[in-house]
KOLTI-935786 format. One line per field, with one value per residue: x, y, z of N, C-alpha, C in turn. Coordinates in nm, 3 decimals. Example, Ala and Ser with C-alpha at 12.3 -4.5 7.8 and 13.67 -1.06 7.14 Angstrom:
BEGIN
n_px c(1.319 / 1.285)
n_py c(-0.569 / -0.225)
n_pz c(0.780 / 0.708)
ca_px c(1.230 / 1.367)
ca_py c(-0.450 / -0.106)
ca_pz c(0.780 / 0.714)
c_px c(1.320 / 1.290)
c_py c(-0.330 / 0.003)
c_pz c(0.780 / 0.787)
end
This chain:
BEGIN
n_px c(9.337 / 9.196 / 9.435 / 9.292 / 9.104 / 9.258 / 9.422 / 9.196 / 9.135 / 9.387 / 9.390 / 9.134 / 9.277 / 9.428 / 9.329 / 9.207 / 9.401 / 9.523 / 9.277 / 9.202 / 9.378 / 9.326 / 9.068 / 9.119 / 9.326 / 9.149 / 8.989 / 9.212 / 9.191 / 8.980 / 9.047 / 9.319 / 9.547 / 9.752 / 9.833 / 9.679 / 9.450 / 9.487 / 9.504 / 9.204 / 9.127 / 9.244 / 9.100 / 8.866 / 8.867 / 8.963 / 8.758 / 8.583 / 8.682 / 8.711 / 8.441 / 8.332 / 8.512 / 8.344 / 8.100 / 8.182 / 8.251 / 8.530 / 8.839 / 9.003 / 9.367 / 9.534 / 9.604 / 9.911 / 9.996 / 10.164 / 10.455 / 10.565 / 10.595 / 10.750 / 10.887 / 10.846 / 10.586 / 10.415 / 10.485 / 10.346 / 10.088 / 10.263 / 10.374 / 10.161 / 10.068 / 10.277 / 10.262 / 10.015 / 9.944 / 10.170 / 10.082 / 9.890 / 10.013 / 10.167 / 9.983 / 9.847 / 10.067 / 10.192 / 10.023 / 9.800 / 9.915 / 10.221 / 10.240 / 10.114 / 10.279 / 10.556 / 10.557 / 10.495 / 10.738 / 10.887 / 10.798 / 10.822 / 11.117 / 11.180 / 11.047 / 11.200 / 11.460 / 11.348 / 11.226 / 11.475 / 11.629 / 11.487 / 11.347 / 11.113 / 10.918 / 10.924 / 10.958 / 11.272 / 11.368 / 11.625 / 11.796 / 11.728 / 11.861 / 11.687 / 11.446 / 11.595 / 11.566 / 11.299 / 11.223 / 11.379 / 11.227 / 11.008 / 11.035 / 11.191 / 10.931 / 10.810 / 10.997 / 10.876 / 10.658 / 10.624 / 10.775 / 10.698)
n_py c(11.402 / 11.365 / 11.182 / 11.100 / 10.899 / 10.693 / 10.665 / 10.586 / 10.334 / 10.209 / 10.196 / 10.067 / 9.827 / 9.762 / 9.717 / 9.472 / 9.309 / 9.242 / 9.150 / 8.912 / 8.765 / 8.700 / 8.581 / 8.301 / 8.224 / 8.125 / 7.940 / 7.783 / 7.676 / 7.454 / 7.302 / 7.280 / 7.266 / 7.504 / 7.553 / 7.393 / 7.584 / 7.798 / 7.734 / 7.696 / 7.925 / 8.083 / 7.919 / 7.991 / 8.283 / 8.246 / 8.175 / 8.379 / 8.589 / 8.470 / 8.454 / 8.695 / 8.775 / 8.688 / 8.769 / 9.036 / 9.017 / 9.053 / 9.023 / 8.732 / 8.720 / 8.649 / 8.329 / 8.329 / 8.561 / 8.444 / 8.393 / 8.645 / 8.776 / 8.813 / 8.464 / 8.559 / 8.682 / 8.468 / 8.379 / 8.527 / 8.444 / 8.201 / 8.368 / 8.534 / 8.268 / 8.193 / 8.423 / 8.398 / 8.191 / 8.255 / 8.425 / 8.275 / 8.129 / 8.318 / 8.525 / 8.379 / 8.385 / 8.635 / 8.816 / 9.030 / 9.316 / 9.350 / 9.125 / 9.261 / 9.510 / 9.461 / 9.262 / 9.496 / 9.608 / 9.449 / 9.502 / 9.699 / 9.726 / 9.590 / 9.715 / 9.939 / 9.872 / 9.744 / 9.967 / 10.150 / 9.979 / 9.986 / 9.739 / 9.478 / 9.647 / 9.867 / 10.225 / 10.372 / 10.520 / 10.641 / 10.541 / 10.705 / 10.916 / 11.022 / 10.817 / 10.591 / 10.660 / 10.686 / 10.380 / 10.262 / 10.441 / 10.268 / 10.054 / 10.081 / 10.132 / 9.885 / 9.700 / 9.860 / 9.791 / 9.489 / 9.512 / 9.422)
n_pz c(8.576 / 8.908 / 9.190 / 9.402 / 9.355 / 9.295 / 9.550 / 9.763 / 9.635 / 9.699 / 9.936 / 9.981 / 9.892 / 10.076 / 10.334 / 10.252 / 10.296 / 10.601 / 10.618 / 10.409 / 10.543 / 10.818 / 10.688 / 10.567 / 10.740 / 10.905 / 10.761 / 10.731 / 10.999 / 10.990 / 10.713 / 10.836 / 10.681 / 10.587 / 10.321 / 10.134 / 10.252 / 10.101 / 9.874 / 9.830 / 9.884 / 9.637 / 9.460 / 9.447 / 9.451 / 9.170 / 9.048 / 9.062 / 8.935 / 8.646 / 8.607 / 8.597 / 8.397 / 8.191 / 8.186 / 8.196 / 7.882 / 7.833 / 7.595 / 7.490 / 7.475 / 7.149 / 7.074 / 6.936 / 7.012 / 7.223 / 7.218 / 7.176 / 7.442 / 7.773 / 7.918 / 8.216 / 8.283 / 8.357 / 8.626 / 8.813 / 8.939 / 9.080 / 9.252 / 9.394 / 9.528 / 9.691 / 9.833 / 9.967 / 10.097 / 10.240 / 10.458 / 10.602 / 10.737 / 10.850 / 10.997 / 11.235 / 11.397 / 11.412 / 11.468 / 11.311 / 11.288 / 11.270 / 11.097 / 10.862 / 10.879 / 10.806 / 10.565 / 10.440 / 10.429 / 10.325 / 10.093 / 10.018 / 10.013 / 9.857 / 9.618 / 9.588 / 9.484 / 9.211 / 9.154 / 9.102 / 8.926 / 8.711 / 8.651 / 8.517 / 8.384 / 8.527 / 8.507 / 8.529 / 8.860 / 9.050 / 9.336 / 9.620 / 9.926 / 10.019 / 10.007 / 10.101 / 10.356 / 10.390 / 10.365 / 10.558 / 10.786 / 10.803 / 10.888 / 11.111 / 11.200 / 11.181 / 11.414 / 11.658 / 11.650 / 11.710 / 11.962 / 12.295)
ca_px c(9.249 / 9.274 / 9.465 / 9.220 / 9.022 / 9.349 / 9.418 / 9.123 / 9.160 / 9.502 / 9.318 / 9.012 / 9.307 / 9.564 / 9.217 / 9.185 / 9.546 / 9.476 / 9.075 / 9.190 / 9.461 / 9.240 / 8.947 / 9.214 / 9.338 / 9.009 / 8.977 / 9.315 / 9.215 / 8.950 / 9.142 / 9.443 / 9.703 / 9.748 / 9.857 / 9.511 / 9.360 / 9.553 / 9.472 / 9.046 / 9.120 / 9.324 / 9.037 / 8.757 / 8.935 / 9.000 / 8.618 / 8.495 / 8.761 / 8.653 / 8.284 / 8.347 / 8.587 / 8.295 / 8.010 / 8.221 / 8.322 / 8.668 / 8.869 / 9.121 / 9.445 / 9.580 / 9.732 / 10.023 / 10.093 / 10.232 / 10.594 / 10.610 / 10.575 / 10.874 / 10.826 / 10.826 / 10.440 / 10.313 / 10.461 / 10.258 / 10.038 / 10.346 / 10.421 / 10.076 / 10.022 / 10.367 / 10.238 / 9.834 / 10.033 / 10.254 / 9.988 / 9.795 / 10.122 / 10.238 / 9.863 / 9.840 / 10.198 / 10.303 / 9.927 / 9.774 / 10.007 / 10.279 / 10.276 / 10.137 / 10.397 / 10.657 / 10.494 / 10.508 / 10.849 / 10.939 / 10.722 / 10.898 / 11.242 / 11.215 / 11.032 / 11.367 / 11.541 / 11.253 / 11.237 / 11.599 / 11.706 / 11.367 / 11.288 / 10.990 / 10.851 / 10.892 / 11.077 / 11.412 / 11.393 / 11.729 / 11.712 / 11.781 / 11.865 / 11.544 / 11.369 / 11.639 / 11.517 / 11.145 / 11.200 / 11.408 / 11.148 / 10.900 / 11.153 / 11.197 / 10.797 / 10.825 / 11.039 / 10.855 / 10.499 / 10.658 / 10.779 / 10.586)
ca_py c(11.325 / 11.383 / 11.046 / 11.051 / 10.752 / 10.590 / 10.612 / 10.544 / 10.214 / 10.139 / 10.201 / 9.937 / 9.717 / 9.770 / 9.625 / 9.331 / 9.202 / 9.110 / 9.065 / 8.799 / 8.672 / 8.633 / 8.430 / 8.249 / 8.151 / 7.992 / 7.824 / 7.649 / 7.557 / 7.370 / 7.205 / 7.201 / 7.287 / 7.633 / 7.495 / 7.386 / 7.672 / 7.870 / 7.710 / 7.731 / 8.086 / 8.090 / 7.856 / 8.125 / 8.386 / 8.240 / 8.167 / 8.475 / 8.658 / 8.427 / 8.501 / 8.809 / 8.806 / 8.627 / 8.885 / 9.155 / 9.009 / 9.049 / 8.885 / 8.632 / 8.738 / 8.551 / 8.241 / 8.372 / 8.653 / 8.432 / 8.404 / 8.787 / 8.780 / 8.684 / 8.369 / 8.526 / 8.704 / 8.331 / 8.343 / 8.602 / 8.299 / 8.126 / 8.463 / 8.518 / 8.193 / 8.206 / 8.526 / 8.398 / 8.072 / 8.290 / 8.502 / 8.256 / 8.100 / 8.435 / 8.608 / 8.359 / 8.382 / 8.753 / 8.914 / 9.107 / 9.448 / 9.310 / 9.055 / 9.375 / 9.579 / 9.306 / 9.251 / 9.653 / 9.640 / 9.393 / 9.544 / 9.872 / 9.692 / 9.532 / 9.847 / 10.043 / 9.795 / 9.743 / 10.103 / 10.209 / 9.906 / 9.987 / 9.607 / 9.419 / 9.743 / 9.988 / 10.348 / 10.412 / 10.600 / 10.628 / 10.572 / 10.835 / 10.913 / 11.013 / 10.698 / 10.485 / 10.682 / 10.621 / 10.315 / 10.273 / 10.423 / 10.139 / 9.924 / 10.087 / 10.071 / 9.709 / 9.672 / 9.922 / 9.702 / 9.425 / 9.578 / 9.410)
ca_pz c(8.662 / 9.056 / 9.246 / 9.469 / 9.370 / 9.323 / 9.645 / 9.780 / 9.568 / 9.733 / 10.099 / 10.014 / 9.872 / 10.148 / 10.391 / 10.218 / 10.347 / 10.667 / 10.624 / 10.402 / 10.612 / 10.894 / 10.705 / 10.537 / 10.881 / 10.996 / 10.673 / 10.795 / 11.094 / 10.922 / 10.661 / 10.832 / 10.583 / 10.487 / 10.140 / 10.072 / 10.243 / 10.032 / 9.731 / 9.874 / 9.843 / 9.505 / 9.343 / 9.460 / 9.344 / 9.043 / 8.961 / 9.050 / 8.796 / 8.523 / 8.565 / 8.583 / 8.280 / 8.091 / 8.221 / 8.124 / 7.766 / 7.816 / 7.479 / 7.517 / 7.355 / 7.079 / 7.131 / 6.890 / 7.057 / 7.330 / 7.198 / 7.173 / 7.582 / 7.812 / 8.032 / 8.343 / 8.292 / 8.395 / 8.790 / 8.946 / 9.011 / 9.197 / 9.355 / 9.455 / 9.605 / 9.820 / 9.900 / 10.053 / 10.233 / 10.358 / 10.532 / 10.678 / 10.832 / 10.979 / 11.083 / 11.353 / 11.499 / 11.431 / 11.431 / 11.147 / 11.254 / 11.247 / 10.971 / 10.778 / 10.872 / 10.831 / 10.452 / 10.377 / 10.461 / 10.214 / 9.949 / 9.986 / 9.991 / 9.692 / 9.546 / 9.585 / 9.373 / 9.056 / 9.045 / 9.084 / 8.838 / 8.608 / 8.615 / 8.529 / 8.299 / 8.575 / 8.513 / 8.648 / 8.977 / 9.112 / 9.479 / 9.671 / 10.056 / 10.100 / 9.940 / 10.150 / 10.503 / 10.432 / 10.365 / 10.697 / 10.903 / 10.761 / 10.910 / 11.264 / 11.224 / 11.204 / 11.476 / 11.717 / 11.664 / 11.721 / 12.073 / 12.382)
c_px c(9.305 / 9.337 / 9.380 / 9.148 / 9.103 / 9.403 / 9.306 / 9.070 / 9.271 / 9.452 / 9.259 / 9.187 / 9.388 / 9.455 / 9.179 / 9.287 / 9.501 / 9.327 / 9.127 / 9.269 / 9.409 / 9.154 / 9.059 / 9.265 / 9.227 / 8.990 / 9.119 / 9.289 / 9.111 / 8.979 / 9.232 / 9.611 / 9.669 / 9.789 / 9.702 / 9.417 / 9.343 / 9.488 / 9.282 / 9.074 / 9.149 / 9.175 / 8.900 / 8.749 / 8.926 / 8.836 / 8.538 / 8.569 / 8.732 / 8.500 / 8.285 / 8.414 / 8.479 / 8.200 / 8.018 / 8.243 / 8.431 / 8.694 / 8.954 / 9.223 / 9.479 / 9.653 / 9.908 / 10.072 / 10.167 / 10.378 / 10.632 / 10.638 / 10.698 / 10.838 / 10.820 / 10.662 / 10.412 / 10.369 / 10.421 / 10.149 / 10.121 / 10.344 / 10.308 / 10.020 / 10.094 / 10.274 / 10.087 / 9.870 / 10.099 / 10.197 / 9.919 / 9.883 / 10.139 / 10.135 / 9.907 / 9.956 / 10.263 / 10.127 / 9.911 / 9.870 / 10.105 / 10.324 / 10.246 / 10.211 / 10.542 / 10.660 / 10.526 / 10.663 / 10.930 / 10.949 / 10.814 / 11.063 / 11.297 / 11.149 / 11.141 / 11.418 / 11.421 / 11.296 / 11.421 / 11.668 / 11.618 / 11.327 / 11.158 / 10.893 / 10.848 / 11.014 / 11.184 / 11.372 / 11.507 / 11.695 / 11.823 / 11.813 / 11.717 / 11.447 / 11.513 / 11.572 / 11.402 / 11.164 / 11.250 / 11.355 / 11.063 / 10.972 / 11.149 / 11.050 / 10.795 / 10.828 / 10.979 / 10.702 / 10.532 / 10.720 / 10.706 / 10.647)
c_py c(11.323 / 11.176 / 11.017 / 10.929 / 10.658 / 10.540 / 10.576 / 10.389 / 10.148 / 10.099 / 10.056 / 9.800 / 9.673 / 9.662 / 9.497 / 9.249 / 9.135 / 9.076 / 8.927 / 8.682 / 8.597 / 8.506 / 8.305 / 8.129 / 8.059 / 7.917 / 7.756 / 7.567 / 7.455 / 7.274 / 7.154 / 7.171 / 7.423 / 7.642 / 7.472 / 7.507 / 7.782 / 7.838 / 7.682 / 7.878 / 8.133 / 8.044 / 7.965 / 8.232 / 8.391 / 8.238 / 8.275 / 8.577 / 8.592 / 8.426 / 8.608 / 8.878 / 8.807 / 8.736 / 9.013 / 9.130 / 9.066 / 8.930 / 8.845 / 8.671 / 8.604 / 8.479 / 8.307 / 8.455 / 8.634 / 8.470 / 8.539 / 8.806 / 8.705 / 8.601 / 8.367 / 8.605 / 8.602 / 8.306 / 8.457 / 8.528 / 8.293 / 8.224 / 8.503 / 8.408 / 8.138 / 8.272 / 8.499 / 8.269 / 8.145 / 8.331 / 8.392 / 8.116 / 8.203 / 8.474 / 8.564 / 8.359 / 8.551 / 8.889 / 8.957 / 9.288 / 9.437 / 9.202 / 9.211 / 9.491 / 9.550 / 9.296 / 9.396 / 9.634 / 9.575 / 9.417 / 9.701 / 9.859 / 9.673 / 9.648 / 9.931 / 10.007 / 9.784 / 9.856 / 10.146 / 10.115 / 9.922 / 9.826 / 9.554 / 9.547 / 9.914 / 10.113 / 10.356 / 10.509 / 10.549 / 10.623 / 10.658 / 10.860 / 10.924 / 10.908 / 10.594 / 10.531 / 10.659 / 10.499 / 10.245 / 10.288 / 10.370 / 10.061 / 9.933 / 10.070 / 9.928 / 9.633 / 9.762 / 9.817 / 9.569 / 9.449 / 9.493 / 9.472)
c_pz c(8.804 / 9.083 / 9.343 / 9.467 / 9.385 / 9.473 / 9.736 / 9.691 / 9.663 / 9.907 / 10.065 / 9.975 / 9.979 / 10.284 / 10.388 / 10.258 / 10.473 / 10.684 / 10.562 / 10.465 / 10.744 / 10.886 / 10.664 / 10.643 / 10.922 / 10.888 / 10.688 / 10.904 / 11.053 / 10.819 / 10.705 / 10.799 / 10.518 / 10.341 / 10.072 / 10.121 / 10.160 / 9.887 / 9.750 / 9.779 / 9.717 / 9.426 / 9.373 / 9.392 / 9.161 / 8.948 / 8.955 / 8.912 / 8.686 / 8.480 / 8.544 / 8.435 / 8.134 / 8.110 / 8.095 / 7.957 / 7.718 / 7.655 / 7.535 / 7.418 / 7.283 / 7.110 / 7.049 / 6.950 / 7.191 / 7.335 / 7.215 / 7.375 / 7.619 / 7.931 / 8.173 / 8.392 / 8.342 / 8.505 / 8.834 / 8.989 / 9.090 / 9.315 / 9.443 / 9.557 / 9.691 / 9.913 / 10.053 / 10.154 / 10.302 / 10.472 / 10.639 / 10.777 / 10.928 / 11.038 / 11.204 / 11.492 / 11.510 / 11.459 / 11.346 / 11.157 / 11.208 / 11.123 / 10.867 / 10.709 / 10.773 / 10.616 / 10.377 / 10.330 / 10.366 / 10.082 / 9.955 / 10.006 / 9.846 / 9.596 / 9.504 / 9.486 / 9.266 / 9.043 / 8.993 / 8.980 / 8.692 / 8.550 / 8.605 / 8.440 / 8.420 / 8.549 / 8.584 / 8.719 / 9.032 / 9.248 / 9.544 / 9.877 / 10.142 / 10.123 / 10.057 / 10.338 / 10.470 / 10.466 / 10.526 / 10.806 / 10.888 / 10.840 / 11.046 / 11.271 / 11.279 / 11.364 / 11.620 / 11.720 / 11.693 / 11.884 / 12.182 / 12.452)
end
């Protein structure tokens, strides 16, 4: 199967960062507290994925087969909803290039380490010089958009 759609998946999703960090933003300055705008956005989210879940007739796994699972499946919530506060803290102070950038840069930090340690279910990739200079020039990126 070509990757094409996949990436063309990662594009529309990579779009949605700061689109939603933007509205995000104006739903703070109306609330007020990017904690609650945050959690606006979270409870939206969350209803449209459960209509959607129900639509589709998704099943619900078994409650038993919780124990088989280890207890850290249940914070990508937490981590997600650092992640949509964080955004709509930084948009308005670092811009959407820059926080984006800024955001990559993290995500392809800590990428290095999952893969190269194979944590969290992902394959060992050793990291390599090459995989430490990309990630590096993500970094002088950073620091070059950030530039006035």
């Amino acid at each position: 199967m070509s990757i094409l759609p996949y990436l063309l998946l990662a594009l529309a999703a990579g779009a949605c960062l700061p689109t939603q960090a933007g509205i995000n933003t104006q739903l703070n300055l109306w609330t007020r507290s990017p904690i609650l705008a945050a959690a606006i956005s979270f409870g939206v989210g969350t209803t449209v994925l459960v209509l959607y879940a129900l639509l589709a007739r998704i099943p619900v796994p078994a409650a038993e087969d919780l124990s088989r699972n280890p207890w850290w499946i249940w914070t990508g919530g937490i981590l997600g909803a650092f992640f949509v506060a964080s955004t709509v803290i930084l948009a308005p102070r670092l811009g959407a290039a820059a926080m984006v950038a800024a955001i990559i840069a993290g995500q392809m930090i800590t990428s290095l380490v999952l893969d190269h340690c194979g944590w969290l279910g992902y394959a060992p990739q050793p990291v390599t010089i090459w995989r430490i200079l990309g990630v590096g020039l993500i970094v002088c990126g950073v620091l070059l958009i950030r530039l006035k």
